[in-house]
Every structure is written in C-alpha cells, then in structure tokens.
C-alpha positions as CSV (number, residue, x, y, z in Angstrom):
1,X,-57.1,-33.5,75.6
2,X,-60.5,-32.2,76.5
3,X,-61.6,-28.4,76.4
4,X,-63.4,-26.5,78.7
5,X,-65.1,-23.8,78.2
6,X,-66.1,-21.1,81.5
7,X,-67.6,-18.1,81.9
8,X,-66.3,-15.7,84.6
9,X,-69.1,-13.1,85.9
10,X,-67.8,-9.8,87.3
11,X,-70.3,-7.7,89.2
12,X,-69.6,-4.5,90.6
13,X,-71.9,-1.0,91.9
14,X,-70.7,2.1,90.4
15,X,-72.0,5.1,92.3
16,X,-74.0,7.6,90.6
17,X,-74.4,11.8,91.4
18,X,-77.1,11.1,93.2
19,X,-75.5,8.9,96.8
20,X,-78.7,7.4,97.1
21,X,-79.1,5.8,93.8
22,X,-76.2,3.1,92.4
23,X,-76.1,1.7,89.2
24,X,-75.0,-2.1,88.8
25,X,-73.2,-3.4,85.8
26,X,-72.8,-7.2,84.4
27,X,-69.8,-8.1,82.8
28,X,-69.1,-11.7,81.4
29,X,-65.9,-13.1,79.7
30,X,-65.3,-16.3,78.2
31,X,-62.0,-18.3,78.1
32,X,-61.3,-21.6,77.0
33,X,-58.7,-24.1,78.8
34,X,-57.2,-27.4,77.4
35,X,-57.6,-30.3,80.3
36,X,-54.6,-32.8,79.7
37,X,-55.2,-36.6,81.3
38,X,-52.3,-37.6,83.0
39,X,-50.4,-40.8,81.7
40,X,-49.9,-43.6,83.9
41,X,-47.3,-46.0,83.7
42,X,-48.9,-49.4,84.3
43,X,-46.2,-52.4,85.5
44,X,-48.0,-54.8,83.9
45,X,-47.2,-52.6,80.5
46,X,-43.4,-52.7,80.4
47,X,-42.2,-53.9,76.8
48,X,-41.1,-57.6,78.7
49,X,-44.5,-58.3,79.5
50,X,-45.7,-59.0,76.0
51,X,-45.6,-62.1,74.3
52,X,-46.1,-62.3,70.1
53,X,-44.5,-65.7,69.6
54,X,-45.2,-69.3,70.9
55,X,-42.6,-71.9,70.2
56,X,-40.8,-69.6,67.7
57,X,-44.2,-69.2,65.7
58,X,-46.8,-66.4,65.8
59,X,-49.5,-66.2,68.8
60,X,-52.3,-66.9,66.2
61,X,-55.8,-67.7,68.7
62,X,-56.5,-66.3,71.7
63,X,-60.0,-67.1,73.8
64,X,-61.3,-66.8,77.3
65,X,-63.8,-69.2,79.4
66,X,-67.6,-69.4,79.2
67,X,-69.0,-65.9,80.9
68,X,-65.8,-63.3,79.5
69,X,-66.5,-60.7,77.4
70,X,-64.9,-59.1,75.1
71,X,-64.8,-55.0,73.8
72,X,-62.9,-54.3,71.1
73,X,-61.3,-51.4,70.6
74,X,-59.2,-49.0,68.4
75,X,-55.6,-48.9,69.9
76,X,-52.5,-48.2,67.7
77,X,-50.1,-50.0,69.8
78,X,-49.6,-53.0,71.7
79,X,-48.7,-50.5,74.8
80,X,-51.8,-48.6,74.3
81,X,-54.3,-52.4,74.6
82,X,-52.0,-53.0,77.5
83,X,-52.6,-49.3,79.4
84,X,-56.4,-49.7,78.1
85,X,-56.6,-53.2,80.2
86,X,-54.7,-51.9,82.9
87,X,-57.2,-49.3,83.5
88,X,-60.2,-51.1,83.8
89,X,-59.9,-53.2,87.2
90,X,-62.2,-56.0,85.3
91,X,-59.9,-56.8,82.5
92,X,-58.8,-60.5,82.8
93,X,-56.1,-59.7,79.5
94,X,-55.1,-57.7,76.0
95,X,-54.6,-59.3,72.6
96,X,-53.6,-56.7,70.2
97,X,-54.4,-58.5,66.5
98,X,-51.5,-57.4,64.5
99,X,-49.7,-54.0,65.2
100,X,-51.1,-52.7,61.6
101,X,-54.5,-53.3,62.2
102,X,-55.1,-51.6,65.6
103,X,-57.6,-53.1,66.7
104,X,-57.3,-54.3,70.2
105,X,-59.2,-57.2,72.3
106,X,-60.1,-56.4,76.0
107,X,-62.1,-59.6,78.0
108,X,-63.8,-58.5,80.8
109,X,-64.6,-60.2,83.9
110,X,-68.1,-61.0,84.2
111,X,-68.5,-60.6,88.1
112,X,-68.4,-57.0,89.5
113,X,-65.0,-57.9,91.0
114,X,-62.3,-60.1,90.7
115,X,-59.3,-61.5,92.1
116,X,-55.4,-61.5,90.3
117,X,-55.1,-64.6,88.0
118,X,-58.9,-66.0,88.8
119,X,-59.3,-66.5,85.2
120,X,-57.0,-68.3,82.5
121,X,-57.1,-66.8,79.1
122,X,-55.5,-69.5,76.1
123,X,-53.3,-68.7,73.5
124,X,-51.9,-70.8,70.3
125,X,-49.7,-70.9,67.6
126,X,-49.8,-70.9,63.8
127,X,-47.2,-73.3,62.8
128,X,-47.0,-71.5,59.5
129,X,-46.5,-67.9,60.9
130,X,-43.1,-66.3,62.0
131,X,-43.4,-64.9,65.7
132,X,-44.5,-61.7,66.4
133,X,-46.6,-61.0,63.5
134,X,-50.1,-62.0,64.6
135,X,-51.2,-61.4,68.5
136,X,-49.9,-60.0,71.0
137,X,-51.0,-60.7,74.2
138,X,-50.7,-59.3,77.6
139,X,-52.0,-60.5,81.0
140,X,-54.5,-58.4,82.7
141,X,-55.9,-57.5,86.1
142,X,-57.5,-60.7,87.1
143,X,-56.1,-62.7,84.4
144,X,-53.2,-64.8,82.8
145,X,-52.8,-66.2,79.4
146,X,-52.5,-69.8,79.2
147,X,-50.1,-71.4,76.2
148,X,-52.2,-74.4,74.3
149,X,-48.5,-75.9,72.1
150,X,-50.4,-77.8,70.2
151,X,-52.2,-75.6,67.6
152,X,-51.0,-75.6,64.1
C-alpha cells in the first residue's frame, strides 16, 4: 500500500460593494488516499508448480550457468519468490532457501531479453535431508530447473 498525499486548490472572486473592484480568495485542502497494487495471479505460481524434494530427499543446491545473476530478496513464502519472478520478464527461476528463513533467490537473465526455457538452472539433493525442507524451486520466465540425481 502506498499513500498519497494532494492538495486540492479552490479559487473563487467574491464581489465587493464597490462592482468594479473583486476580491479573490485562495483556499487549499489536503487529503490523503491509500493506493492498493493489484495482485496478480501468475500460472507459473499455482502450488503444483513447486518442487522441494528430489528422489524423496530435500532440493539442497541450486545454481545457474556462467553470466546469471542472482538478487536476493526477503520473501516470506514460497508463493511470494514465485510472484516476485514472475514479475520480472528476465527471471530465468526462484529458489526459496527454507520457508523459515525468507530469504528468496531470483537469477536474472543477463541479456535484455530472453526466450521461454533458453537457460537451464540445476538443482540437487541432500541424501541426508527429508524432502521439502531445504529449497524450493520454481521455474521462471526464460528458465527451467534441471535435476542433477547424483548429489549427496
């Protein structure tokens, strides 16, 4: 939610005794309105298009190829990474680290455009970890995660 604050100016002649003399007054009033974002649902975002677990074990790495970068930012929820992706036409995929740490992976295309699924993304396992307790990954704009099975 953002405020915004305006100022409304209200100018008006108010004749005087004399008809060939007017008087003009200035009058300002402030108000303040509350500017709400509209949510978008994002396709890509529906709770199937998640993945925490690998081969019954916890998506424990994630990394992109040479020339991605990556923001991270503060997101509460894997939905929230995945709508935060979604929104940015350059976002190859999501990894949200753990749902109790909120903090949230974006990698960005390099290249001021890109193409659905021009770059792979790799995830892997943690032999030791129970699924869906690490990452959670979802595919972005001009992205798809590939699974590497063989990390322990």
């Amino acid at each position: 939610m953002r405020r915004q604050q305006r100022k409304l100016i209200a100018i008006s002649r108010l004749p005087q005794a004399n008809p060939s003399k007017s008087v003009t007054t200035t009058s300002t009033m402030t108000f303040t309105a509350n500017v709400y974002a509209s949510k978008t649902a994002y396709a890509m975002c529906a709770s199937d298009n998640f993945a925490g677990t690998l081969e019954n074990r916890a998506i424990y790495f994630v990394s992109g190829p040479p020339g991605i970068t990556q923001a991270i930012i503060r997101d509460a929820t894997r939905q929230s990474c995945c709508e935060s992706c979604a929104a940015n036409p350059l976002c190859v995929g999501s990894a949200l680290l753990s749902p109790s740490s909120g903090l949230c992976n974006l990698f960005i295309a390099p290249t001021p455009t890109c193409s659905v699924n021009q770059y792979a993304l790799s995830a892997g396992y943690d032999a030791g970890s129970p699924g869906d307790t690490e990452f959670f990954v979802s595919n972005g704009n001009c992205g798809a995660y590939t699974m590497d099975l063989g990390y322990s």
